[in-house]
Every structure is written in C-alpha cells, then in structure tokens.
PyMOL commands that place a pseudoatom at each C-alpha (Angstrom):
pseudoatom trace, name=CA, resn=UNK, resi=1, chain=A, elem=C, hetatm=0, pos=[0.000, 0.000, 0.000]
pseudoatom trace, name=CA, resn=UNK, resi=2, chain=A, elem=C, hetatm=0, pos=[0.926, 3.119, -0.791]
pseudoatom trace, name=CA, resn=UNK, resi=3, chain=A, elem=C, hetatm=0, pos=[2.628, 5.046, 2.029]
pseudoatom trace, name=CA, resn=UNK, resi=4, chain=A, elem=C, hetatm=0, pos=[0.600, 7.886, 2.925]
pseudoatom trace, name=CA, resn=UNK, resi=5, chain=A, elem=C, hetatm=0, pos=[-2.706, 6.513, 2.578]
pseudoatom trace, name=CA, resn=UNK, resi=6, chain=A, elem=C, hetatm=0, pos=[-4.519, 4.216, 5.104]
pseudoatom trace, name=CA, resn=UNK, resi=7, chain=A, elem=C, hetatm=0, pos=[-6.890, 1.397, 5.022]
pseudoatom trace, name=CA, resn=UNK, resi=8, chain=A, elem=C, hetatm=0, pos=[-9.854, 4.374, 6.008]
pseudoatom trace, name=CA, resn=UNK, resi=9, chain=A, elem=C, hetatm=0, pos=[-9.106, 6.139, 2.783]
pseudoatom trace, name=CA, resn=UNK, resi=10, chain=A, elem=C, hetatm=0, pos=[-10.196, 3.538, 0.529]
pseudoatom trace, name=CA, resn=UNK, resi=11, chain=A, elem=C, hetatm=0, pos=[-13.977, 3.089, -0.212]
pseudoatom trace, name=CA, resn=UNK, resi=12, chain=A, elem=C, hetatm=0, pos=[-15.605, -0.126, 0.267]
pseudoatom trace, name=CA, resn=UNK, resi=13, chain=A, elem=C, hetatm=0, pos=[-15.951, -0.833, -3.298]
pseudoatom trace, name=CA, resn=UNK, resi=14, chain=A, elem=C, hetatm=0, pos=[-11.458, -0.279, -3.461]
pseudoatom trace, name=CA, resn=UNK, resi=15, chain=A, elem=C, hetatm=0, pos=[-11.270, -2.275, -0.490]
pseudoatom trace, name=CA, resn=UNK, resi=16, chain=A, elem=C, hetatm=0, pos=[-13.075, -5.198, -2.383]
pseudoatom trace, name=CA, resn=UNK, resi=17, chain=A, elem=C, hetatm=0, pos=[-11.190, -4.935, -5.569]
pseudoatom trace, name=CA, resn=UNK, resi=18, chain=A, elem=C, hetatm=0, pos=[-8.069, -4.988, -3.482]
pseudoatom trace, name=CA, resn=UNK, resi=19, chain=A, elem=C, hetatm=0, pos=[-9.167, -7.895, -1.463]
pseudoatom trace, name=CA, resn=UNK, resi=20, chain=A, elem=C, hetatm=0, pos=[-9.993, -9.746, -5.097]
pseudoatom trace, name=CA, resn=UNK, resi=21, chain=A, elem=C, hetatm=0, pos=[-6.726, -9.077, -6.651]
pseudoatom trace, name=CA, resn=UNK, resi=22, chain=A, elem=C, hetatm=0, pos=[-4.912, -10.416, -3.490]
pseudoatom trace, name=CA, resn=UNK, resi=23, chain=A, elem=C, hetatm=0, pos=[-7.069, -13.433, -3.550]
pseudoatom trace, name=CA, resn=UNK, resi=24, chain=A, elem=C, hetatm=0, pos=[-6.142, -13.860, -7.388]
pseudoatom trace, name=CA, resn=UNK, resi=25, chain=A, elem=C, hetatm=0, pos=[-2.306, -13.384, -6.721]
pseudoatom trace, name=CA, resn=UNK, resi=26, chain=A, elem=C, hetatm=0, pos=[-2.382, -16.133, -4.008]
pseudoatom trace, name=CA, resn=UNK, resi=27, chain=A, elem=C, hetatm=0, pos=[-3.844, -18.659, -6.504]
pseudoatom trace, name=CA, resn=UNK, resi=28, chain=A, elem=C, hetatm=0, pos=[-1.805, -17.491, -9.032]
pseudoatom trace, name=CA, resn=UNK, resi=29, chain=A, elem=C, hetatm=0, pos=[1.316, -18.320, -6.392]
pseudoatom trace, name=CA, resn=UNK, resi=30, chain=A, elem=C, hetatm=0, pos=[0.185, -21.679, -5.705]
pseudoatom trace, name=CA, resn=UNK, resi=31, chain=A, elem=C, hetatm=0, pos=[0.921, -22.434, -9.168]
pseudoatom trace, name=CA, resn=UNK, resi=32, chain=A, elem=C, hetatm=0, pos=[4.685, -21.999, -8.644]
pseudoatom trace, name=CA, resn=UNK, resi=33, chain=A, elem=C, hetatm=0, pos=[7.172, -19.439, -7.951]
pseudoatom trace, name=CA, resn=UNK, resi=34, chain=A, elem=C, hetatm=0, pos=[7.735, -18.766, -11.698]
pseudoatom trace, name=CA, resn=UNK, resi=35, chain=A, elem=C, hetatm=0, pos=[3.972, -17.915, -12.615]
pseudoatom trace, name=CA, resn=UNK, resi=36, chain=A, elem=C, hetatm=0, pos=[4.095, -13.608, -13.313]
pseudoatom trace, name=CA, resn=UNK, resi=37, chain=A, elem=C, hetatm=0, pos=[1.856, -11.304, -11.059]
pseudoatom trace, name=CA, resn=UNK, resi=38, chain=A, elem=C, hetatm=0, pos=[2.944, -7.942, -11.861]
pseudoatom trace, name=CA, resn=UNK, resi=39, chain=A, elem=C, hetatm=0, pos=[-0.166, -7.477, -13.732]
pseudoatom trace, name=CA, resn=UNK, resi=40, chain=A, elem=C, hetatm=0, pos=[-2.462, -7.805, -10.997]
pseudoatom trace, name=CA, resn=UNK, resi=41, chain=A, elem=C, hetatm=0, pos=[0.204, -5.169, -8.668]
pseudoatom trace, name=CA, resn=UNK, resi=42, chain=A, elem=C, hetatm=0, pos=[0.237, -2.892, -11.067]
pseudoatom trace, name=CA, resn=UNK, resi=43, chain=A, elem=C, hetatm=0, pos=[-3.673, -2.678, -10.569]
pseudoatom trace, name=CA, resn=UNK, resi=44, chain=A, elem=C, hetatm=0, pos=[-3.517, -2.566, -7.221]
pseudoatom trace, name=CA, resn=UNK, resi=45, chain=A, elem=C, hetatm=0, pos=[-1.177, 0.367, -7.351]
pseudoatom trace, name=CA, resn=UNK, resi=46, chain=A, elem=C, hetatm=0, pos=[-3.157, 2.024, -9.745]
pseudoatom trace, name=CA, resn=UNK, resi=47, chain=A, elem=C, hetatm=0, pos=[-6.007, 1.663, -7.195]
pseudoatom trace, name=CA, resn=UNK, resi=48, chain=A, elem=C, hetatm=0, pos=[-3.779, 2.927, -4.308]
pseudoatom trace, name=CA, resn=UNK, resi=49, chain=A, elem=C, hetatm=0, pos=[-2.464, 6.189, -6.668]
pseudoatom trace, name=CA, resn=UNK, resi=50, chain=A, elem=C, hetatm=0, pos=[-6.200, 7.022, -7.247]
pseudoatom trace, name=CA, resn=UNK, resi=51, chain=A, elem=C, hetatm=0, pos=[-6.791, 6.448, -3.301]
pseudoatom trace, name=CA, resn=UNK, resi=52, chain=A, elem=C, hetatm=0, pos=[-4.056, 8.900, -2.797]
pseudoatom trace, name=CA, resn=UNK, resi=53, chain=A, elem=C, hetatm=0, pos=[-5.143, 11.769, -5.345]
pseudoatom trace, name=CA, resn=UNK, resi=54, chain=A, elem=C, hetatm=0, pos=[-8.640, 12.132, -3.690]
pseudoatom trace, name=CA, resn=UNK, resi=55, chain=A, elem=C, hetatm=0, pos=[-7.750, 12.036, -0.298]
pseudoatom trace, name=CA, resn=UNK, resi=56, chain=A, elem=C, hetatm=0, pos=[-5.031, 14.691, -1.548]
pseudoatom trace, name=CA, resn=UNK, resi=57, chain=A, elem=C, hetatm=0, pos=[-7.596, 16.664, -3.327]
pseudoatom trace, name=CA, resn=UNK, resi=58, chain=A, elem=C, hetatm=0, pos=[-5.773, 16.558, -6.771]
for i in range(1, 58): cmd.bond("trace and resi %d" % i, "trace and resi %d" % (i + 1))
show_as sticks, trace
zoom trace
C-alpha cells in the first residue's frame, strides 16, 4: 500500500477490488514461484495512486 494513505481512505468498493486481486495473486502463487503477477500489482497500485489523489484533493 501506498505510504501515505490508510486502510480508512479507501472506499468499500477499493477495499473489495483490493481484497480480489490479493485473492487472485495467491492462486496465481500456488501455481509456482515462476507464474508472473505484476499485472495484478500494477492494478492494485493504480487503485492505491487514485486512493491517494482524492484524499489529496488533486
């Protein structure tokens, strides 16, 4: 997570697509150590910079 936002600046509706891409990384990990989830950070970044712009009013 980003570093100057906290879990009470996302909405519900972030928190869940966080909590769905996390769940999708893990199963993506049990395949093996080799399998690529960069996609799947890079949207949860994404969702984290957008997080950050509202709560900094940009």
């Amino acid at each position: 997570m980003a570093d100057d936002i906290k879990s009470s600046d996302l909405t519900f509706g972030e928190k869940a697509r966080i909590g769905t891409l996390i769940a999708r990384m893990a199963k993506r990990g049990m395949a093996g150590p080799n399998v690529d989830i960069s996609d799947l950070k890079r949207r949860v970044e994404r969702i984290e910079r957008q997080a950050a712009k509202r709560k900094n009013g940009k």
